[in-house]
Steps between C-alpha positions, in 0.01 A plus 500: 500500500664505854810644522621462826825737638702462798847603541510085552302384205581727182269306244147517385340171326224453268343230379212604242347686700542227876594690800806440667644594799866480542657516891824484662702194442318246287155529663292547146067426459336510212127519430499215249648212717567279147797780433665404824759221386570761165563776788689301744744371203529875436566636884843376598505570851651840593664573817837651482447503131591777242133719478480487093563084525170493671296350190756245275530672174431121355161510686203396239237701650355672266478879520743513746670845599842587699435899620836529619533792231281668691634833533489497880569179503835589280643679775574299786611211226755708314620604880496143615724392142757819522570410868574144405714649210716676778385834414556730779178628705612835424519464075182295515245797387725597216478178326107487522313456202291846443217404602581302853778826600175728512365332706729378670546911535172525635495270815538592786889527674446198721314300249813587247763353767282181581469407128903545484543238797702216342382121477474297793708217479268266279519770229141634564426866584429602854115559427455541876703782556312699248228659699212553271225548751729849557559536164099520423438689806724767404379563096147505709582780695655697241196480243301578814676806588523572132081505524496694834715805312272450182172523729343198351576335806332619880561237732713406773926456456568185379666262789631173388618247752731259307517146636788224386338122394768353346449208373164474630448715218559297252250206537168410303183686561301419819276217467179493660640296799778704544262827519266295735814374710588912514191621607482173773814638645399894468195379700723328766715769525144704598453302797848473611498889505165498694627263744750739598760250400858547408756287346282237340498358172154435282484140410230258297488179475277201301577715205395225307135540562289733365550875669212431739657231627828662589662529863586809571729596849832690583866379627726730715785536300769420778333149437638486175838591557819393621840635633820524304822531680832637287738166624783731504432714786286453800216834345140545543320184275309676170108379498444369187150306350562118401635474162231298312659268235409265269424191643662174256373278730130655472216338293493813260923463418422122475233509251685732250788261530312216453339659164786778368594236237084414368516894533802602276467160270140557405450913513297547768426793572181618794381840271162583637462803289429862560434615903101477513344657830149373414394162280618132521837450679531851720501270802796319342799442765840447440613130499726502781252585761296244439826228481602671848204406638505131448835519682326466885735224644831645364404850628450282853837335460663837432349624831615216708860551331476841622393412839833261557723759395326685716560291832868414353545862512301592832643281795665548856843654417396713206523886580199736649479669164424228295239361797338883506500477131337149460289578763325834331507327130303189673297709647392703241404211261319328822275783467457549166420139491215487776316775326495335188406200651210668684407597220491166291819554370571545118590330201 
């Protein structure tokens, strides 16, 4: 059995006796990769949707089990329903059920008036305004100081430093790339530091290679920015970094269109099981980098396209700024650019 709870994902699934794993939205592995087309019938997908309509109560997987009655699970569900009910925030802990109004009782002040925030406008409950990491944090340091009074505890005052992830948060486990891609840029970050440098950004590239094969090196942030001015008054521009968007016009956009209907028609579905960090397919990469890859000549049309707006933009009569500006971006990638192509360049 693997029941799996996030203030995201209230359910735990078993299927005699198959782990599951159950994630944010409709991200769901199984060990047994014959039960996928069973599980994917079962998963609706689930953003913006009602927490206990996560699993269909039609689904035919056997064994199947909806913990929303889950005592602690109970509370921020009868909250979410009474608010929706137009009960005031103010009458809410009176109509409780017994159990959920102790411990309701129990948390914390803050925690109390984050759980009594009302839906956002899609009906779902602001789950990122509740600040667990404090939450836990602060039951820590009261058992600890509970211990220190008791003497069965000698050590140092607990510190915690609490740290918002949003939804960050809320993704699948780390796979082996992703802790090797982490540890890559930790190890960049090293040698920026060493280098005295300041400003830069750790990047790798040929990430579809094996790890030794990776190309490691650093950007200067300013490189990847550029200046927003408010149209409505003549004020100081606002740096921002390029927006990257979803390209419909890229090879990775293209082939999903080209196969969404063989996809949906047929029940497709790419499960490759459990996260494995050692055994057959650890090395396994995600399909779009590879696709990306084969896209060489558009990348080099893009960067032409780029290059014309570029000198439509940059030409006698245009002001100093936006000639000092062009001027520092070009140069930056110029150099960027030389040392990587000193240094045989990467993939």
């Amino acid at each position: 059995i693997a029941p799996f709870t996030t203030p995201t994902c209230p359910l735990a699934f078993r299927n005699n006796g198959t782990t599951v794993r159950v994630e944010f939205g409709d991200a769901t592995t199984v060990a047994d990769s014959a039960g996928a087309h069973a599980i994917s019938q079962s998963f609706p997908h689930t953003y913006g949707q009602h927490l206990v309509h996560f699993l269909r109560e039609t689904a035919k997987v056997h064994d199947a089990q909806i913990i929303s009655n889950h005592p602690a699970m109970r509370v921020g569900l009868e909250i979410h329903s009474l608010l929706r009910h137009g009960i005031s925030v103010d009458k809410i802990s009176t109509q409780l059920s017994p159990w959920a109004s102790a411990l309701f009782e129990f948390l914390p002040p803050f925690i109390r008036k984050q759980l009594l925030l009302h839906p956002e406008s899609d009906d779902s409950a602001q789950l990122s305004q509740i600040e667990i990491d404090k939450l836990l944090a602060e039951l820590v340091e009261a058992e600890m100081s509970k211990r220190q009074k008791e003497g069965s505890y000698k050590g140092k005052k607990f510190n915690a430093i609490c740290h918002f992830f949003g939804y960050q948060a809320r993704g699948s486990l780390p796979s082996k790339f992703d802790c090797d891609y982490a540890y890559v840029l930790g190890h960049i970050c090293y040698h920026i530091l060493a280098a005295g440098l300041n400003g830069y950004m750790a990047t790798v590239t040929n990430l579809k290679n094996p790890s030794n094969k990776w190309r490691c090196g650093a950007a200067p942030i300013t490189a990847m920015l550029s200046i927003k001015h408010d149209g409505r008054a003549m004020t100081i521009g606002k740096p921002l970094v390029h927006p990257a968007t979803v390209d419909l016009r890229g090879k990775v956009y293209e082939l999903l269109r080209q196969n969404a209907r063989k996809l949906l028609l047929d029940d497709i579905y790419r499960n490759p099981g459990p996260l494995q960090f050692d055994g057959p397919g650890v090395d396994s990469r995600v399909v779009s980098l590879y696709v990306e890859d084969l896209d060489y000549m558009g990348r080099i049309k893009e960067l032409n396209e780029y290059l014309d707006k570029v000198r439509s933009i940059v030409k006698p009569g245009c002001s100093q700024d936006v000639v000092k500006a062009a001027l520092s971006a070009m140069s930056s990638v110029t150099r960027i650019l030389s040392v990587m192509s000193s240094n045989g360049g990467g993939a």
